[in-house]
C-alpha positions as CSV (number, residue, x, y, z in Angstrom):
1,X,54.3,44.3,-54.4
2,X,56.4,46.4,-52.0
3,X,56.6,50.2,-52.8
4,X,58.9,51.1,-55.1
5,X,60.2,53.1,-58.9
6,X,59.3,50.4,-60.7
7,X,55.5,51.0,-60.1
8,X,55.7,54.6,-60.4
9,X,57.2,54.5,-64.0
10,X,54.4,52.3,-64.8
11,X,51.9,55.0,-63.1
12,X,53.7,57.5,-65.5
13,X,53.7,55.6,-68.2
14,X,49.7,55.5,-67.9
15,X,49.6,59.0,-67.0
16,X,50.9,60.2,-69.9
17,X,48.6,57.9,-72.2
18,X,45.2,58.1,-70.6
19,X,45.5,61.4,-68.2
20,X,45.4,59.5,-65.3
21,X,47.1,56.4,-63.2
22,X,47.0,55.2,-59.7
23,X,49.8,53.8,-56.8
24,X,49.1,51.5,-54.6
25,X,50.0,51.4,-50.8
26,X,51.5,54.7,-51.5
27,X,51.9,55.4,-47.6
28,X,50.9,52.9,-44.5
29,X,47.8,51.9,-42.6
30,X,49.0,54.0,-39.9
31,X,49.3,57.2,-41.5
32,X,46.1,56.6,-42.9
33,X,44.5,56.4,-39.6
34,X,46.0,59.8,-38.5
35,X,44.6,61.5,-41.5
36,X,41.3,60.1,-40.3
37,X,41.8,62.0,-37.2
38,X,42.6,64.4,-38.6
39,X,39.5,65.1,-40.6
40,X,38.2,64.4,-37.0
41,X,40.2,66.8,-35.3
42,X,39.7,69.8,-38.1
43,X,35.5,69.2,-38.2
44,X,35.9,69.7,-34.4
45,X,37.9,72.9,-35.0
46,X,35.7,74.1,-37.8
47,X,32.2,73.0,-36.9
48,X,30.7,75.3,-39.5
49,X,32.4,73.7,-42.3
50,X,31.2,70.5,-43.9
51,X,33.4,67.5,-44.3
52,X,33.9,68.3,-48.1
53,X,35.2,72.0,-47.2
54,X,38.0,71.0,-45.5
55,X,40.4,73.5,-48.0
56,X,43.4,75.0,-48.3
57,X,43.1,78.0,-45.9
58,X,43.7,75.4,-43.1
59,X,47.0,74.6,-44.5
60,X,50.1,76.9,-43.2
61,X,49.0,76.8,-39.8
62,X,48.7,73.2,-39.3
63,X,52.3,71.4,-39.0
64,X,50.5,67.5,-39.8
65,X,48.7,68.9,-42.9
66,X,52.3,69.7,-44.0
67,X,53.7,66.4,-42.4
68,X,51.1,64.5,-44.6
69,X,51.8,66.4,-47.7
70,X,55.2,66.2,-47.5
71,X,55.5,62.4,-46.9
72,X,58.4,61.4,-48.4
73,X,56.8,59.0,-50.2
74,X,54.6,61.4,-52.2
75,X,56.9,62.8,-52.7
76,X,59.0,60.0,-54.2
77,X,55.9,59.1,-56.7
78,X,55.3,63.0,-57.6
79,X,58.8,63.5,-58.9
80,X,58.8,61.3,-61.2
81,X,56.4,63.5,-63.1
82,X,57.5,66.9,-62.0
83,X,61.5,66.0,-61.4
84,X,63.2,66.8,-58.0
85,X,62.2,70.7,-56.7
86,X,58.4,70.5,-56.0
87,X,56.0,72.9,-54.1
88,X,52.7,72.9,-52.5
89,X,50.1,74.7,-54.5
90,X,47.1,73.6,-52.9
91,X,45.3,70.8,-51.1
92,X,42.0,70.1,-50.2
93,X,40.4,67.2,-48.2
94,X,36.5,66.1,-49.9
95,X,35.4,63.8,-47.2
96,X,31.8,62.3,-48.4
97,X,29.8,61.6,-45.4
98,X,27.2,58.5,-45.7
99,X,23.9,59.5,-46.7
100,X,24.9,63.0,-48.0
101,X,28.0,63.5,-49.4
102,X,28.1,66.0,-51.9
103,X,28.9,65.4,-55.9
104,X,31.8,67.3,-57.8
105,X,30.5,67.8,-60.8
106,X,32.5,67.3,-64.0
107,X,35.4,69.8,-64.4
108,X,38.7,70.4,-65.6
109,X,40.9,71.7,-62.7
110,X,43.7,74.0,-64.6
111,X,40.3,76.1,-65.3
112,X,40.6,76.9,-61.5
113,X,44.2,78.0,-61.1
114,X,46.3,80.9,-61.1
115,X,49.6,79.3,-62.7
116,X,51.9,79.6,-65.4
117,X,52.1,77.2,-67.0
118,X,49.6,74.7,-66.1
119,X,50.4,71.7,-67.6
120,X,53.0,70.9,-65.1
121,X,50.7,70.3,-62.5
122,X,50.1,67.0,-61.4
123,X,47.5,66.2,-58.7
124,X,47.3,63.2,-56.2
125,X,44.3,62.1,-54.6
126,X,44.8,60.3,-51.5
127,X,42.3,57.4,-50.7
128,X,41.5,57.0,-46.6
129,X,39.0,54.6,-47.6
130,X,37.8,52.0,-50.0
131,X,36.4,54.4,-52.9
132,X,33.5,52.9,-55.0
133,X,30.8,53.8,-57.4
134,X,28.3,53.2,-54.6
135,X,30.1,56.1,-52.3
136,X,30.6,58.4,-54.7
137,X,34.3,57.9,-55.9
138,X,36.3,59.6,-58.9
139,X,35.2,59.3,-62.6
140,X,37.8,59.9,-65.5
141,X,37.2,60.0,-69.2
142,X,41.0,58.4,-70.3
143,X,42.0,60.8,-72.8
144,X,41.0,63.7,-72.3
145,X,43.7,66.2,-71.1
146,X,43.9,66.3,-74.7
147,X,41.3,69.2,-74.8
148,X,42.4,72.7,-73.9
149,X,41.2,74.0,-70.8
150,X,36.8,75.3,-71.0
151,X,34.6,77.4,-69.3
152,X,33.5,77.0,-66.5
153,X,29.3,78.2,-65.1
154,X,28.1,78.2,-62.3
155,X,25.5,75.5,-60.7
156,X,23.9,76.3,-57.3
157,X,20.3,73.6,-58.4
158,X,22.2,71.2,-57.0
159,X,24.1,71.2,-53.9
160,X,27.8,70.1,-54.9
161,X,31.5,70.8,-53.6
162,X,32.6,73.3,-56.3
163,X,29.1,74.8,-57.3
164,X,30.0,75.0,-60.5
165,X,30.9,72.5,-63.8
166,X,32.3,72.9,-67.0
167,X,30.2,74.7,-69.8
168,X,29.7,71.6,-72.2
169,X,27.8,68.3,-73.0
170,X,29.9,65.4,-71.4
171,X,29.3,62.0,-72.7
172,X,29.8,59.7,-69.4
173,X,29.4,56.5,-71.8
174,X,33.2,56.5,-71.6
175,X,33.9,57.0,-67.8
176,X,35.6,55.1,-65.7
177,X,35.3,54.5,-61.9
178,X,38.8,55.2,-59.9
179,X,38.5,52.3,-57.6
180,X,41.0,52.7,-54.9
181,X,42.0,51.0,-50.8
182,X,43.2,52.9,-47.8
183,X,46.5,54.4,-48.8
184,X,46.2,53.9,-52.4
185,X,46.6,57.4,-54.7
186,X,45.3,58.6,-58.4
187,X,47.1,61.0,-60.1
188,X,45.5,63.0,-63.0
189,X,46.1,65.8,-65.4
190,X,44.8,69.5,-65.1
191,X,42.9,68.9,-68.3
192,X,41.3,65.6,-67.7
193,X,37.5,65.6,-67.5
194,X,36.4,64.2,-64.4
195,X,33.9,64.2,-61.3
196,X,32.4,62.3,-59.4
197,X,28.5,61.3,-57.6
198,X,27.3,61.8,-54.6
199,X,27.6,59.6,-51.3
200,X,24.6,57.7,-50.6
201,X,25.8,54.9,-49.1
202,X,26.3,54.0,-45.5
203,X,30.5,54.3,-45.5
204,X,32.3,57.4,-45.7
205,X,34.5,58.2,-48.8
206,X,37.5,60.4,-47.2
207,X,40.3,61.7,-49.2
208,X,42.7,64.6,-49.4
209,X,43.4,66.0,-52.8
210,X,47.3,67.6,-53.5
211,X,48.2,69.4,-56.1
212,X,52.0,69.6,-56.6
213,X,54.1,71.8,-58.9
214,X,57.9,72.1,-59.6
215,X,59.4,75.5,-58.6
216,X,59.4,76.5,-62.0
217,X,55.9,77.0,-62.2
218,X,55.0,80.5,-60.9
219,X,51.8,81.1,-58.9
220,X,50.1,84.6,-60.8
221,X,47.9,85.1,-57.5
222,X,51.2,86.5,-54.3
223,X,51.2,85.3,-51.7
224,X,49.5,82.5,-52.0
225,X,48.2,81.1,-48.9
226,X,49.4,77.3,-49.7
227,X,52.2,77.8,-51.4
228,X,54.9,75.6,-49.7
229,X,58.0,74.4,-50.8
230,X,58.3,70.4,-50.0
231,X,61.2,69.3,-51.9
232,X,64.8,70.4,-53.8
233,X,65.1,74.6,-54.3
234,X,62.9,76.9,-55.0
235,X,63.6,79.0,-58.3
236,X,64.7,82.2,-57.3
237,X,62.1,85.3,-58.2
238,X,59.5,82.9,-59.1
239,X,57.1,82.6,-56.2
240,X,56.9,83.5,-51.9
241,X,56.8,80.6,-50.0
242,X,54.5,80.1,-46.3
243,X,57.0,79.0,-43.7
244,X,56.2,75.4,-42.5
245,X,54.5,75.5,-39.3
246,X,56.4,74.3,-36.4
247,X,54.5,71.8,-34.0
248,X,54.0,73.0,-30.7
249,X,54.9,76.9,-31.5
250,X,52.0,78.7,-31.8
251,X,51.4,76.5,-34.6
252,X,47.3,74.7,-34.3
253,X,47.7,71.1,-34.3
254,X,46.4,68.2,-33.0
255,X,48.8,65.3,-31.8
256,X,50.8,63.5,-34.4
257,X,53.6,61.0,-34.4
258,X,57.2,62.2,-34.9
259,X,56.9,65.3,-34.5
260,X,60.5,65.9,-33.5
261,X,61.6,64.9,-37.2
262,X,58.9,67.0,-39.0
263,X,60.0,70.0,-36.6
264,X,63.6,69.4,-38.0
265,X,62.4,68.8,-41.5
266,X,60.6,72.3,-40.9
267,X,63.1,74.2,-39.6
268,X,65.6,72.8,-42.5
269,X,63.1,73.9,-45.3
270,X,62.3,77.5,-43.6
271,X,65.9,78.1,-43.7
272,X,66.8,76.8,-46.7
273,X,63.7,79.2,-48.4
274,X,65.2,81.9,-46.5
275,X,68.4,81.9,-48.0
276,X,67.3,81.5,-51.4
277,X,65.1,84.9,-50.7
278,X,61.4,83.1,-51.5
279,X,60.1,82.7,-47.7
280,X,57.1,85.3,-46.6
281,X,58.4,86.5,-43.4
């Protein structure tokens, strides 16, 4: 089935019920491939970083991070949930090598934010490959962003991407595997318990997290090194926006393809923010 509204009402319609939903062929085969190279390309900039720590400090100064987040067709699927002015709060590729890749432990992810509110967050999570039990892909219990936001502690006995997990029992009985292809996307709740093993297979298990939110929702923690706005207007005196970086101006990049359009699209948004008196100049 060709990409289009009808699918992502159904995703909504899920999302609302269980907590969670999934798109498929959200973006194309070839965009895929150059967010492969591009966990290439950042490794190579950042050799002391492991594939899962790939995070959001990287963001403002690389123009195809914000080409890739940006995609129109994300974009398309996210406001649905979130309506037409969304923002960049954070974004995070966990890229699970064979043999070693680290678990994320089970979690709620409002527990980690500084915004108000939080239930208007919606987060995608962008598959770059086929995501399996066996390499280590997303769990969900359907349901649960029901339960108010818990505790968190800390856990350093195990090595894992968040070292940390949520400070309560957690009956996996109920669990579901988020089975995904290249190019697919979940989206899930802030309050939805969920995690995910560790990579012992012989495939990688790349994919980049986004977590949008509409311009209403103010970021307590300014500035706020992600903060981006994608789409629409951004609410005036609500939060201070990161200028998109322009390709090929100072900007660290590697090589993407249209990088004329994105430099447009930039330029658009960075004045746009301007005017509106949100930009962090």
């Amino acid at each position: 089935m060709p990409y289009s509204s009808v699918r992502i009402s159904e995703a909504y319609e899920q999302y609302t019920d269980e907590g969670y939903s999934t798109v498929s062929n959200a973006i194309d085969d070839t965009l895929v491939d150059e967010a492969r190279d591009h966990i290439d390309w950042l490794l190579e900039q950042n050799p002391d970083k492991r594939p899962e720590e790939l995070t959001q400090d990287l963001v403002p100064t690389d123009p195809f991070w914000v080409r890739l987040v940006s995609d129109d067709r994300l974009l398309d699927t996210v406001e649905e949930f979130i309506g037409p002015d969304i923002a960049l709060f954070s974004s995070h590729y966990i890229a699970k090598p064979p043999g070693d890749g680290q678990p994320v432990l089970w979690h709620q992810d409002g527990v980690y934010w500084p915004l108000e509110p939080k239930e208007d967050v919606v987060t995608i999570w962008l598959a770059l490959d086929q995501t399996r039990p066996s390499n280590g892909c997303m769990q969900v219990i359907p349901g649960t962003q029901t339960l108010e936001l818990r505790e968190i502690k800390e856990n350093t006995e195990v090595d894992n991407v968040l070292s940390s997990e949520i400070d309560m029992e957690i009956d996996e009985s109920d669990a579901v595997p988020v089975e995904l292809e290249p190019g697919d996307v979940s989206l899930h709740h802030p309050n939805i318990l969920h995690g995910s093993e560790n990579n012992d297979s012989y495939t990688w298990r790349r994919g980049l997290t986004i977590r949008y939110i509409p311009a209403t929702t103010s970021i307590t923690e300014d500035p706020w090194e992600a903060a981006l706005m994608l789409r629409g207007e951004p609410e005036p005196d609500v939060n201070t926006y990161q200028p998109w970086p322009v390709y090929g101006d100072g900007a660290e990049s590697m090589d993407f393809a249209g990088t004329d359009t994105y430099n447009e699209r930039a330029r658009e948004m960075n004045e746009r923010v301007r005017s509106a008196g949100c930009l962090d100049e």
